[in-house]
C-alpha positions in Angstrom: 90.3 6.8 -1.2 91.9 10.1 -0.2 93.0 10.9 3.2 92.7 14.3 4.8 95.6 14.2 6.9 94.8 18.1 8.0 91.6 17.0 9.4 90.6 16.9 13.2 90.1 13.8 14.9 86.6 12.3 15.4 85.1 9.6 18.2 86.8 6.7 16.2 90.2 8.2 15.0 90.7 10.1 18.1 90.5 6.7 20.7 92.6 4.4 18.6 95.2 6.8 18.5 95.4 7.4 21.8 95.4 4.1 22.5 97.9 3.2 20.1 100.4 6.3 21.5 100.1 5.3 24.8 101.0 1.6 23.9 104.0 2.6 22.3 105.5 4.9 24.9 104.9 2.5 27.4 106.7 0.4 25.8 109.3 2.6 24.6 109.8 3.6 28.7 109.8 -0.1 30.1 112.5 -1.2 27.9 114.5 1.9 28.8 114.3 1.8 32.2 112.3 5.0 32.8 110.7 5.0 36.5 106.6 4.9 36.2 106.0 8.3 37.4 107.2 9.9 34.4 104.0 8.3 32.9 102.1 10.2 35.3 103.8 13.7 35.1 103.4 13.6 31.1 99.9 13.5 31.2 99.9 16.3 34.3 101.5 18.3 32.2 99.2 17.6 29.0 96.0 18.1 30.8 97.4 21.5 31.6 97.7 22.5 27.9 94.6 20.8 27.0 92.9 23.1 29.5 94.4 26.1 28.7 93.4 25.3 25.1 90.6 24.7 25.5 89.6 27.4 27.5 91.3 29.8 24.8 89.2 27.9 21.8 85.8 28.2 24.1 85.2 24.9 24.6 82.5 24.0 27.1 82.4 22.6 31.1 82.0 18.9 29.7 84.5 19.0 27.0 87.1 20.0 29.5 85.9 17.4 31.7 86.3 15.0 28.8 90.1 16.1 28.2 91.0 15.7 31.6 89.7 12.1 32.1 91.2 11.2 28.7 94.5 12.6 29.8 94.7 10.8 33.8 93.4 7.4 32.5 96.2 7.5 30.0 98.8 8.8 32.3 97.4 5.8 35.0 97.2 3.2 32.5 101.3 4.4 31.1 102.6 4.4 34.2 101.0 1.2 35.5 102.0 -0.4 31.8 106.0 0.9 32.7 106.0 -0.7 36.1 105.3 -4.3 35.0 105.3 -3.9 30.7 102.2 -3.4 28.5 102.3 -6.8 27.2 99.8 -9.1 29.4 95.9 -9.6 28.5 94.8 -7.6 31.5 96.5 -4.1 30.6 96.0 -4.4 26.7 91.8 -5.4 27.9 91.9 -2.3 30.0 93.7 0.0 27.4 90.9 -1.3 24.6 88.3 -0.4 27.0 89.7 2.7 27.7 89.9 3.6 24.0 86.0 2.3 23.1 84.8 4.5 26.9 86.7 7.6 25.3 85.2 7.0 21.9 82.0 7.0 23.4 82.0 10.3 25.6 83.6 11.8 22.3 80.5 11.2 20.6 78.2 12.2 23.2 80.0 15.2 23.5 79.8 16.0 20.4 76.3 15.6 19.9 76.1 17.9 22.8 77.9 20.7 21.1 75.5 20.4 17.8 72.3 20.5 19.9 73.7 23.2 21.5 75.3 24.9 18.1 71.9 24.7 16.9 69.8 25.7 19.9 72.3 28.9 19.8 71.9 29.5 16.5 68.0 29.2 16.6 68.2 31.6 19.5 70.1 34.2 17.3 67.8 33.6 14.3 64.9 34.0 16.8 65.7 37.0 18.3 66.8 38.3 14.5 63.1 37.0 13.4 61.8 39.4 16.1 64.0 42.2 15.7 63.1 42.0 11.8 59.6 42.2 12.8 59.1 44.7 14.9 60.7 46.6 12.4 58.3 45.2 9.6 55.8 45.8 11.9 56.9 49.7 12.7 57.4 49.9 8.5 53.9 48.1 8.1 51.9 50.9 10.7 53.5 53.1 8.8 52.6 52.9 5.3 48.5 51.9 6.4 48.5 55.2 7.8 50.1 57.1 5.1 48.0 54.6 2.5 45.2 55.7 4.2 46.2 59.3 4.7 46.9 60.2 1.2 44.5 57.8 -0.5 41.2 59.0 1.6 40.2 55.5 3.0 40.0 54.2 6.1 41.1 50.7 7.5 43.8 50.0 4.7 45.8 47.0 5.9 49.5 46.2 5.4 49.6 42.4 5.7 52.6 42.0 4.5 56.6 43.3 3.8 58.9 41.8 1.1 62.3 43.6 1.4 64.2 43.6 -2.6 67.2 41.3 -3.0 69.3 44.9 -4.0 68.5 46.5 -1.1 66.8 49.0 -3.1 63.2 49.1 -1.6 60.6 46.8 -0.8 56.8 45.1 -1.5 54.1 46.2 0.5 50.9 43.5 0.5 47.9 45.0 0.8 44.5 44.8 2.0 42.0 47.4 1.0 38.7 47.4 3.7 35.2 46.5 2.5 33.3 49.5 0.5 34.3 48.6 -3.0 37.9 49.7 -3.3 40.3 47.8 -6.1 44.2 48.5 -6.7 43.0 51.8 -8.8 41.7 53.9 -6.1 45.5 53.5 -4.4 47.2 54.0 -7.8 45.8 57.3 -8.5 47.7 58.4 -5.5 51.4 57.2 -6.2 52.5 60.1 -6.8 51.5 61.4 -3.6 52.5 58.4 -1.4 56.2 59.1 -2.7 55.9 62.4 -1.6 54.4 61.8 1.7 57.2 59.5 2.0 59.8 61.9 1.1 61.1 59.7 -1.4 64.5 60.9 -2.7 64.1 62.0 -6.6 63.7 59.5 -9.1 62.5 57.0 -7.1 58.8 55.7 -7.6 56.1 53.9 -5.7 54.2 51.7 -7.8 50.8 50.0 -7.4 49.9 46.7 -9.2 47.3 44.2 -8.2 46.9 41.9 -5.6 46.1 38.5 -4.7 42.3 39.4 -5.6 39.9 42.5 -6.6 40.4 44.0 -2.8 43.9 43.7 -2.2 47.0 45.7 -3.6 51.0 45.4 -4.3 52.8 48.8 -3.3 56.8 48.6 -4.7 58.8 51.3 -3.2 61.9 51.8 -4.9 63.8 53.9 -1.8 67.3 54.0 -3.8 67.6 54.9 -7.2 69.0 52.1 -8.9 69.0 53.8 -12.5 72.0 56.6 -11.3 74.9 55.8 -11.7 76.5 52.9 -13.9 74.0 51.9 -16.8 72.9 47.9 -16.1 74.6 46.0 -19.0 72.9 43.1 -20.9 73.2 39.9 -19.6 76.4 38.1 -20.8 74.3 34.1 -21.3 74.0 33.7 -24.7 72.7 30.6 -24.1 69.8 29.3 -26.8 66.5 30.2 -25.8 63.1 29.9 -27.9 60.4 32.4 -29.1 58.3 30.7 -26.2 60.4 32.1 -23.7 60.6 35.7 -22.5 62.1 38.6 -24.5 64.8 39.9 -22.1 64.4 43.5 -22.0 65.8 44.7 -18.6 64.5 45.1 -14.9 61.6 46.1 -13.0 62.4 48.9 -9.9 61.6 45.7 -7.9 64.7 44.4 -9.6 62.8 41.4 -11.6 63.6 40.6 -15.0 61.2 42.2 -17.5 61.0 39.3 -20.0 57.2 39.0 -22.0 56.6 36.3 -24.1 56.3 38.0 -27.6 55.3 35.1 -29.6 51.4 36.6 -29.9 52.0 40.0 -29.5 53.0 42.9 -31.6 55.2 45.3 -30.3 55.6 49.3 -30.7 58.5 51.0 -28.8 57.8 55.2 -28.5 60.8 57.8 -27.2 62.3 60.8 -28.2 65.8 61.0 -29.8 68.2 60.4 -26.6 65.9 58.2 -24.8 67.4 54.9 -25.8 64.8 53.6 -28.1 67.4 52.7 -30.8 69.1 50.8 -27.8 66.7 49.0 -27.0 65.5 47.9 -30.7 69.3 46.0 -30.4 68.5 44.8 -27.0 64.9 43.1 -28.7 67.5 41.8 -31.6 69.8 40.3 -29.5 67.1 38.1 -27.7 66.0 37.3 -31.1 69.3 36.2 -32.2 69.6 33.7 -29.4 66.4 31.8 -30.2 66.9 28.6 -32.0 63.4 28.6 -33.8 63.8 32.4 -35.0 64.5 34.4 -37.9 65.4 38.1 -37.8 64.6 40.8 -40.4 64.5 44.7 -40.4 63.0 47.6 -42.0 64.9 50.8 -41.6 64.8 53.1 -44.4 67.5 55.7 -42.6 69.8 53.3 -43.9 69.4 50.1 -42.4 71.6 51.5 -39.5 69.4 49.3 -36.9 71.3 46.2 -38.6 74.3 47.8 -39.3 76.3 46.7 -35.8 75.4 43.1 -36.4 76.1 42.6 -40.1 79.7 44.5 -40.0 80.5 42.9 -36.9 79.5 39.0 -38.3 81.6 40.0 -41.4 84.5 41.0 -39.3 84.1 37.6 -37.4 84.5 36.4 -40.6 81.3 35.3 -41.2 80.3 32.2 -39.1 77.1 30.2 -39.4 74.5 32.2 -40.7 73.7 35.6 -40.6 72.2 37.0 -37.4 70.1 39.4 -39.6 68.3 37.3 -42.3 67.0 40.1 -44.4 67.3 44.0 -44.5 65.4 46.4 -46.5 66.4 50.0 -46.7 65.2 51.1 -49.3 61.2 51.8 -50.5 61.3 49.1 -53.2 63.1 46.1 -50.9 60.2 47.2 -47.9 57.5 46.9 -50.2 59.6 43.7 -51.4 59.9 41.9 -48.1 56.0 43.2 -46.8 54.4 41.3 -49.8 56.5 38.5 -49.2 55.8 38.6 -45.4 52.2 38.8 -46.3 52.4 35.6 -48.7 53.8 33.1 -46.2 51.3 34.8 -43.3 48.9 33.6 -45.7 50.1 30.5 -47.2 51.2 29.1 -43.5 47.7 28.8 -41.8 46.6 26.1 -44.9 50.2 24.7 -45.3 50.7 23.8 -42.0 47.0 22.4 -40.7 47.8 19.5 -40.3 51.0 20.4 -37.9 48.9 22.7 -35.9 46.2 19.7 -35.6 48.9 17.3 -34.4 50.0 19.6 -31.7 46.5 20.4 -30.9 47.2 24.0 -31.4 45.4 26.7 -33.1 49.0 28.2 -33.1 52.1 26.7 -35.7 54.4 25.1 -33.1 57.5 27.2 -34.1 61.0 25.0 -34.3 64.3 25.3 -36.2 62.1 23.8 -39.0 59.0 25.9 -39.1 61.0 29.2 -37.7 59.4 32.6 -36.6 60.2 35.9 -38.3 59.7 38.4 -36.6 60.2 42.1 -38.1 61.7 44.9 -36.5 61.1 48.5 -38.5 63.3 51.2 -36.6 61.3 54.3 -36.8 57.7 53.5 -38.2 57.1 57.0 -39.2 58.9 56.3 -42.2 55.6 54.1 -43.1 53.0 55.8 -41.5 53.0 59.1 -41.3 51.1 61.6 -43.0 53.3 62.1 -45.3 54.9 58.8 -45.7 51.1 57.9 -47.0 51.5 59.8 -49.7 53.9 58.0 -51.5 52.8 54.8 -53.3 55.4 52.5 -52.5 55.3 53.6 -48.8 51.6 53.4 -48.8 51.6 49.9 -50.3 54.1 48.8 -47.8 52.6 50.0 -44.9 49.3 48.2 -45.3 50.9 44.8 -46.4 52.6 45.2 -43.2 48.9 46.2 -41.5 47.8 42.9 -42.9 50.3 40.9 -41.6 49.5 42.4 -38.1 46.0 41.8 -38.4 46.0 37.9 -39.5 49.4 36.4 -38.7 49.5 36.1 -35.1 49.1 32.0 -35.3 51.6 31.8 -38.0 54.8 33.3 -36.4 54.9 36.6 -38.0 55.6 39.5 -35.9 57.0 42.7 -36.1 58.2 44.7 -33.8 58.7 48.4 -34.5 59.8 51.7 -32.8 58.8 55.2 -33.6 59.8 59.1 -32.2 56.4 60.4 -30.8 53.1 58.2 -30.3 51.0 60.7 -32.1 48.8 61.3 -35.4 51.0 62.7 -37.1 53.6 60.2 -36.8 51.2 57.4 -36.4 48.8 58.0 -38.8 47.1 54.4 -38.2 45.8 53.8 -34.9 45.3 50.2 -35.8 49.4 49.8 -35.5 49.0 51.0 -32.1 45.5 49.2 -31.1 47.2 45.8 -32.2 50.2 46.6 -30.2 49.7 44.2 -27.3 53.6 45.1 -26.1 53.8 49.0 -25.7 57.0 50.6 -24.5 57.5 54.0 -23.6 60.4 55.6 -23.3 61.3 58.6 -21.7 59.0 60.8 -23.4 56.1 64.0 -23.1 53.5 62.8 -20.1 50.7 62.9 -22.7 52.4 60.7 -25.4 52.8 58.3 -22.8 49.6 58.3 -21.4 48.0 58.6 -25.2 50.0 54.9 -25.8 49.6 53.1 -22.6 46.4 55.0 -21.2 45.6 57.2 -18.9 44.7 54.7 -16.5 48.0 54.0 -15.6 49.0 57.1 -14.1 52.3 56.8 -16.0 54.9 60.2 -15.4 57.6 61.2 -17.3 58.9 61.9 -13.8 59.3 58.0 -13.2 62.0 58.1 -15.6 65.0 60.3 -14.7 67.5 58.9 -17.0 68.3 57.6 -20.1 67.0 53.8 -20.6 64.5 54.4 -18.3 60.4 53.5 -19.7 57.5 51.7 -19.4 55.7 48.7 -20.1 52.8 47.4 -20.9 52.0 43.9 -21.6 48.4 43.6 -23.0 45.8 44.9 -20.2 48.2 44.4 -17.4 49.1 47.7 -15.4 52.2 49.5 -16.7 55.5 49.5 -15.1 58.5 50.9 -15.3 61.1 49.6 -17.1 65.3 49.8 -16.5 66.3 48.6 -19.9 69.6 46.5 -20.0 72.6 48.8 -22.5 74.1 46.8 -24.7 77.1 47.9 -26.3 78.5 47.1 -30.2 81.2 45.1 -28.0 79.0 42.8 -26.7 77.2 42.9 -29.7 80.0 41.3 -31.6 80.0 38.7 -28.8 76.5 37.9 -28.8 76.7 37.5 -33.1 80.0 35.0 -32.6 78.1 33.4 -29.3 74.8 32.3 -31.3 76.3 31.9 -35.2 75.4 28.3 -34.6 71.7 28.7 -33.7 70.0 30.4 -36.7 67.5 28.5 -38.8 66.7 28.4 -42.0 63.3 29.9 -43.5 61.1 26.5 -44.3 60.2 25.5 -48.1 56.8 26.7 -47.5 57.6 29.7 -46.7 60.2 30.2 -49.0 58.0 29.1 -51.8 55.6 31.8 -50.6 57.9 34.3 -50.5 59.3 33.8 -53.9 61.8 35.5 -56.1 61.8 38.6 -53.6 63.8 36.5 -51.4 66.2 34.6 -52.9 67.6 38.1 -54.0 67.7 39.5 -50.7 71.0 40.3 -50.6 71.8 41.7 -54.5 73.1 45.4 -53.6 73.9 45.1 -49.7 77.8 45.2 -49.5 76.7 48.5 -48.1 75.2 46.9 -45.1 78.6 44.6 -44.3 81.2 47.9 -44.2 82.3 46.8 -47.9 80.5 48.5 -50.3 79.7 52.4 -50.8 76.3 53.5 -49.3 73.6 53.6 -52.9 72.8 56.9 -53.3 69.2 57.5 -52.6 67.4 59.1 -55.3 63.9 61.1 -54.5 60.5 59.5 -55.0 58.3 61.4 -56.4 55.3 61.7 -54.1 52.2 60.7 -56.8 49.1 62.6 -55.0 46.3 60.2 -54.9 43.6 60.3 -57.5 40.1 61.5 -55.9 37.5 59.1 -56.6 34.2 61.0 -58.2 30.7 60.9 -56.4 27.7 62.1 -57.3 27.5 65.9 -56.3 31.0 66.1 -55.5 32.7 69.6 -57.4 36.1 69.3 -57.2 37.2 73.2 -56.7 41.1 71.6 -57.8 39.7 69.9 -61.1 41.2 72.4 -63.4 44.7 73.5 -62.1 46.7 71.4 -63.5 45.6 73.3 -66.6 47.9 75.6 -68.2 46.4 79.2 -68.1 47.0 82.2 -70.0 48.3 85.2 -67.7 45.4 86.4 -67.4 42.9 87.2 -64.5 41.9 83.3 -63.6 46.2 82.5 -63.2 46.2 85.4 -60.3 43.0 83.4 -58.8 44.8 80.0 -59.1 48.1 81.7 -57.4 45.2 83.0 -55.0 43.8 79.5 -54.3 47.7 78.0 -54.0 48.1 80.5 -51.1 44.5 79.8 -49.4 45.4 75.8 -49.7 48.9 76.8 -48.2 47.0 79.2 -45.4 44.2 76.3 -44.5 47.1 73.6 -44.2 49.2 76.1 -42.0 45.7 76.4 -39.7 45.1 73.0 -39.7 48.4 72.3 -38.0 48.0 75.4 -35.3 44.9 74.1 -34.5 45.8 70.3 -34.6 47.0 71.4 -31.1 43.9 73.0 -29.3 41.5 71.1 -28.0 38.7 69.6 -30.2 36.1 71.2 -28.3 37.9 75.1 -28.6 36.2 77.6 -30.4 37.7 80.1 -32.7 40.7 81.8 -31.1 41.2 85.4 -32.1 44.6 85.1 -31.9 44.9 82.0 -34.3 42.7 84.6 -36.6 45.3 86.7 -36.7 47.7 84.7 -37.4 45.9 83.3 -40.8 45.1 87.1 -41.8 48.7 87.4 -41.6 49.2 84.4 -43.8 46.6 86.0 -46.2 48.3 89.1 -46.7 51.5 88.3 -46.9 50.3 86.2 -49.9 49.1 89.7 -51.3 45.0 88.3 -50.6 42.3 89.9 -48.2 40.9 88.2 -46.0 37.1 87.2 -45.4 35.4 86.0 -42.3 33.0 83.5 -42.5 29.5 85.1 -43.7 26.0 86.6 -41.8 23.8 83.9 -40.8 21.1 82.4 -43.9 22.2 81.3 -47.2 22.9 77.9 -48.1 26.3 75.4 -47.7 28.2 76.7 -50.3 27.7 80.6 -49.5 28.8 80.2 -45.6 30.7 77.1 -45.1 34.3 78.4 -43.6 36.1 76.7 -45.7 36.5 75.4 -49.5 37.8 71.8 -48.2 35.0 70.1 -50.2 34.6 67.7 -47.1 33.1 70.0 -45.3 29.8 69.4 -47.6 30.0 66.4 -45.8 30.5 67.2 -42.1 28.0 69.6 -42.5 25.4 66.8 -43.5 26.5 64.9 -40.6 26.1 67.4 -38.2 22.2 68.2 -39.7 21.5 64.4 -39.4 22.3 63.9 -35.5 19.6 66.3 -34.5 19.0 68.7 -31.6 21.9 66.6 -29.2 24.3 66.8 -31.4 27.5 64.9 -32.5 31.4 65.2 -31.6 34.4 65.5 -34.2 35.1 61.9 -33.6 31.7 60.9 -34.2 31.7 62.8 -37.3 35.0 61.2 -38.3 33.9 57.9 -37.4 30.9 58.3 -40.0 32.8 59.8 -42.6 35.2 56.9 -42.4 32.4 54.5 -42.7 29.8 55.9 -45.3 33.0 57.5 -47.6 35.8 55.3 -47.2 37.4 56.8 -50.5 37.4 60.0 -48.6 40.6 61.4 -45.9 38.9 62.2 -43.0 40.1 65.1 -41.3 41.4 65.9 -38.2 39.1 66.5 -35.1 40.4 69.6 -34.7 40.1 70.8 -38.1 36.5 69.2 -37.7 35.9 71.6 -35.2 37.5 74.6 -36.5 35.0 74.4 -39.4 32.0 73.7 -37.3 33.0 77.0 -34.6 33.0 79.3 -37.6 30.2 78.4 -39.1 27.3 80.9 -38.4 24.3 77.8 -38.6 26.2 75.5 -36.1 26.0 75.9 -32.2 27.5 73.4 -29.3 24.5 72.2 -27.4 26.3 70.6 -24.8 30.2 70.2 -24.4 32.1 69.1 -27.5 29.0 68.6 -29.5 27.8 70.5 -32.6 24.3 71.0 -33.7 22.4 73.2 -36.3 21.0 76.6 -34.7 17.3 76.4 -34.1 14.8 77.9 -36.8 14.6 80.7 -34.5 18.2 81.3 -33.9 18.5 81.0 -30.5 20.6 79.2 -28.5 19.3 76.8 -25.9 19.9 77.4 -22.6 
């Protein structure tokens, strides 16, 4: 038992000693001699102080009452104990009940004080309560009028106001009046509430849903809370699991943006400054920190995504495991660990029945014994763009990959991949993107973002002022924007020493599955720890893919990889060099207009150019009659078959997606070409007319036009 000596006294402590002090200075007085009324000018002059104490400390009417009794019935009972001695049953009886009556008003009084402590602070918290309200209220008028206002519709309700822990904004609730009105009709006007609001720049309003189809969340983010120092990653690096959220920063609303990734792929857009590459390390570090995970990357620019976390688990002198369990950077090792991805996605679903049946699952429960692997590729482009298709290895690569996107969502095996633009060109397969179920966009052009996440979601470029700044979107759910947490080599050197004792090993299964490939994972990487000279990369040859043959196809290339005499037909190869050179040249200026555009004069003239500065002439598309191969506009050999499209869909018509769409399905062995290349064809084409808007049709016999 430990005594607080420096602690008041309560309705017990306080009346025995009293009691006892007033015993033993009576005592002390009778045996000296001292006359009584010195008894009763003692405790004069201490109900003085206690007074003026009290009344300096704010004690109340009854607790000076209190003091003042307990100070005269001592004084009486002292002086009346030195006048005849405090040793007789009578005067020790009165002196107890003294003591136990001084206890007792003690008590009361102090039970008093609480009630009255409490009623006070009730009061306060009352009249706070109030005071907060009528300026929720004020706030709550408001925003109905501007929500209806700026959004055209009348009777919009704030029902409630949800101020941010930061002190950064706050979360409107509300209710949209009958007529058929969801969360959209509000979020097409965002933009504009922030405005009416006179929001300073860079801060947002953002509409989500509601509690049901007729009701509405409105955050307003009235401080900027990206300006100013970046917000660093989290420093717990506790365990977590693959079940549990991906930690990837903050909402405006300042809650945590962590999806569960362990069904969903993941594609992270930006341009170079945006902090793409930032966050890829921020996704890492997550992954690093979950017990039932392994970690692999694909960045052929080096492996410099894994870089920071291999050198810095060497310099910690290599604990545990590493944090990265495999990196290719080169063609051969991505192609390598695809095909082995590919074999354990396959080999898991059979191998692991029984598991999933136990946990009555259609999922693989992951642990530390059946891990994840989940595969981040820094900049996809280097797999699927247009020209990355063109090499083999690449090509082979990038559709094992596809595969393992397609089929291994129950079986663990993700990947997770960023990429500079969220175009076509970069992007060549939209399936990447269409499987994507986590989309991130960082600060990038307005109609990359909206071509990724939608247009539904109203997303701006605007909404993200700085660095770090994105959005987010997590399967159908609206996008939001995203503060991403910085994470700094530093800390990434902490977070590798932090978790070295968490990472699993891949299971037998799966390392069966994935064979020889990786065992060797790790032949030529002293590179990737800091202690080895980078390899130098050598060139792949880009092996053109072989056309397939068809009946009626002429292929007008057949023949040029002849050698030719100097003679006439070499100038008309160097001739056909130059109009392959020209078309590709249009078909990128065009990739740009709209599919629907017909031919500009200006984009004419800028082919002629092409065409004579090549030493050709050039030749508009011819008069109206003759058949396909005496008009069509160009000598792409596809257009034989666009053309046939476009005479099979009848008077109405058919769009350059339509048209792609069917060349994809009825010639698979064929590239389809672009929509606008599509419709650069079809506009100079004498035969073809657009019926309606961005639809292509064969003139009538009598060629005219319908109105």
């Amino acid at each position: 038992m430990q005594i607080d000596w420096e602690s008041g006294h309560g309705p017990y402590t306080a009346p025995i000693s009293a009691a006892g002090s007033a015993l033993a200075v009576s005592y002390a007085a009778a045996a000296a001699g001292v006359a009584p009324w010195w008894g009763a000018a003692v405790a004069g002059a201490g109900l003085a102080g206690s007074h003026i104490a009290g009344r300096q400390s704010g004690a109340g009417r009854g607790d000076l009452m209190l003091r003042a009794a307990a100070w005269l019935g001592a004084g009486g009972w002292c002086s009346w104990a030195m006048t005849v001695g405090p040793w007789s049953a009578e005067r020790l009886a009165a002196l107890g009940a003294g003591a136990v009556a001084l206890g007792a008003a003690m008590a009361g009084s102090r039970a008093a004080r609480r009630r009255r402590d409490v009623e006070r602070t009730a009061e306060a918290a009352a009249a706070a309560h109030a005071n907060l309200q009528r300026r929720y209220r004020a706030l709550a008028d408001e925003w109905s009028a501007r929500l209806s206002r700026v959004a055209g519709i009348d009777g919009v309700q704030v029902v409630g106001v949800e101020m941010w822990e930061h002190g950064g904004g706050f979360t409107l609730d509300v209710r949209l009046p009958e007529g058929g009105y969801t969360w959209r009709d509000v979020q097409r006007v965002q933009d504009g509430l922030a405005g009416d609001a006179r929001l300073p720049n860079g801060c947002t309003v953002e509409v989500t849903e509601g509690a049901d189809r007729g009701s509405c969340l409105v955050n307003v983010e009235t401080r900027n809370q990206v300006a100013g120092e970046p917000q660093m990653y989290p420093d717990d690096y506790s365990p977590r699991s693959y079940n549990d959220g991906l930690q990837m920063g903050t909402y405006r609303d300042g809650a945590e943006c962590a999806p569960v990734c362990r069904q969903l792929t993941g594609i992270a857009t930006g341009r170079r400054g945006s902090g793409k590459s930032n966050l890829m390390n921020v996704w890492i570090a997550g992954e690093v920190r979950m017990v039932d995970a392994l970690v692999w990357v694909i960045d052929l620019n080096g492996g410099g995504i894994a870089l920071p976390w291999l050198r810095a688990w060497h310099r910690a002198g290599r604990p545990g495991r590493p944090p990265i369990d495999w990196v290719a950077d080169t063609p051969e090792k991505v192609l390598a660990m695809a095909e082995a991805l590919l074999r354990i996605s396959i080999a898991r679903k059979p191998g692991y029945a029984d598991l999933m049946i136990e946990h009555n699952d259609d999922k693989i429960p992951v642990s530390p014994e059946v891990p994840a692997i989940i595969t981040n590729a820094d900049e996809i482009a280097e797999l699927y763009s247009a020209k990355a298709r063109k090499n083999p290895t690449l090509k082979r690569a990038g559709d094992k990959l596809l595969h393992v996107v397609e089929l291994a969502r129950a079986v663990a095996c993700n990947l997770m991949a960023s990429a500079l633009r969220a175009t076509g060109d970069v992007l060549e397969e939209p399936q990447l993107v269409v499987q994507s179920g986590l989309k991130i966009a960082m600060k990038s052009d307005e109609r990359e973002l909206n071509y990724l996440m939608g247009w539904a979601d109203r997303i701006s470029s605007a909404d993200m002022p700085e660095p770090g700044t994105g959005a987010v979107k997590v399967l159908d759910e609206p996008a939001r924007i995203l503060w991403a947490y910085r994470i700094t080599p530093a800390e990434i050197a902490q977070i590798v020493v932090a978790t070295a004792g968490y990472r699993p090993e891949l299971d037998e299964l799966s390392r069966r599955a994935a064979g020889e490939a990786y065992e060797r994972r790790w032949e030529d990487t002293d590179h990737l720890f800091g202690i080895g000279p980078q390899p130098t990369l050598v060139a792949v040859e880009e092996t053109p893919a072989e056309q397939p043959v068809r009946e009626g196809w002429t292929d007008p290339t057949a023949d040029w990889d002849k050698p030719e005499q100097p003679d006439p037909s070499a100038v008309t190869a160097e001739a056909d060099d130059a109009i392959a050179e020209a078309d590709a040249t249009m078909r990128r200026i065009r990739g740009e207009i709209d599919e629907a555009t017909n031919r500009d004069p200006d984009l004419d003239a800028q082919v002629r150019g092409i065409f004579e500065a090549s030493g050709l002439g050039y030749k508009p598309p011819a008069a109206l009659g003759g058949e396909v191969n005496d008009v069509q506009p160009s000598t792409d050999p596809r257009y034989r078959l666009v053309y046939e499209i476009v005479a099979g869909a009848g008077p109405a018509g058919i769009g350059p997606e339509a048209i792609r769409d069917s060349i994809a399905r009825l010639h698979p062995d064929v590239e389809v070409p672009h929509a606008a290349t599509i419709g650069r064809w079809l506009g100079a084409d004498p035969r073809v007319h657009k019926p309606s808007y961005g639809r292509y049709a064969l003139r009538p016999a009598n060629g005219d036009t319908p109105a």
